[in-house]
Residue, then its C-alpha position, 0 to 999 in steps of 0.5 A: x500500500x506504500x506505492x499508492x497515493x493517501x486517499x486511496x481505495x484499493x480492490x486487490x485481486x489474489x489469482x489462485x493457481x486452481x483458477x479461482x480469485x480472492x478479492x481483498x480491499x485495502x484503504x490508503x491513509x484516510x481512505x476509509x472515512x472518505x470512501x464511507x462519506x462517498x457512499x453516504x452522499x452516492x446513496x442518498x442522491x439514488x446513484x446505483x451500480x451502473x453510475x459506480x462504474x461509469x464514475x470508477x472507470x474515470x478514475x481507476x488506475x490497474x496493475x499487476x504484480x504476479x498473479x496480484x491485479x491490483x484495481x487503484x481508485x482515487x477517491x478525491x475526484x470520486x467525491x467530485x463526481x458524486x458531489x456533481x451528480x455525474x451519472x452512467x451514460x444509459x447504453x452502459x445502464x441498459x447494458x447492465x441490465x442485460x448481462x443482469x437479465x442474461x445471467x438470471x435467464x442462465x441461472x432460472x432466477x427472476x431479477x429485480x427490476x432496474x439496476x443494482x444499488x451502488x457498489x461501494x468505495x468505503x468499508x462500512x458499505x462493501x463490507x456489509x453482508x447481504 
């Protein structure tokens, strides 16, 4: 976590050798407390999964150390877009929408109408369990 900048969230993919993946999440110096009030503010203003892509995308930085991908989002600017209102453009939300539907038809399931909630960038969030 020493080579990222303060204010960081991290999603950290461990690639085992039987072919499965270990996700892990990690917090640079005052990640935490930031990430939480982002997803405070993302919740309230009805940002959902397909905005927490749109929004990440902009400001996520990918490497690899070995079978470690390591998916590096800066928070600062997140907390902009989220202030600001941004939003996933609709070809990416109707998109969503159809590997959603695609995997409940694979799978038997009914899925839930509209797109998922927003993800999450702080631990109060991604750590809940469901």
């Amino acid at each position: 976590m020493d080579g990222f900048e303060p204010e960081t969230f991290l999603w950290i993919n461990f690639h085992r050798p039987d072919g499965g993946v270990r996700v892990w999440y990690a917090w640079t110096d005052g990640g935490t407390v930031l990430g939480d009030r982002i997803d405070g503010l993302a919740l309230a203003t009805g940002l959902d999964f397909a905005d927490w892509l749109h929004i990440g995308d902009r400001y996520c930085e990918h490497s690899t150390r070995g079978r470690i991908a390591i998916q590096a989002y800066a928070l600062r600017p997140i907390l902009a877009d989220v202030q600001n209102g941004v939003r996933g453009p609709e070809d990416r939300r109707d998109g969503l929408r159809r590997v959603i539907a695609c995997a409940a038809a694979k799978t038997g399931q009914t899925p839930r109408p509209g797109v998922p909630r927003w993800l999450g960038v702080g631990p109060t969030l991604l750590n809940r369990k469901h």
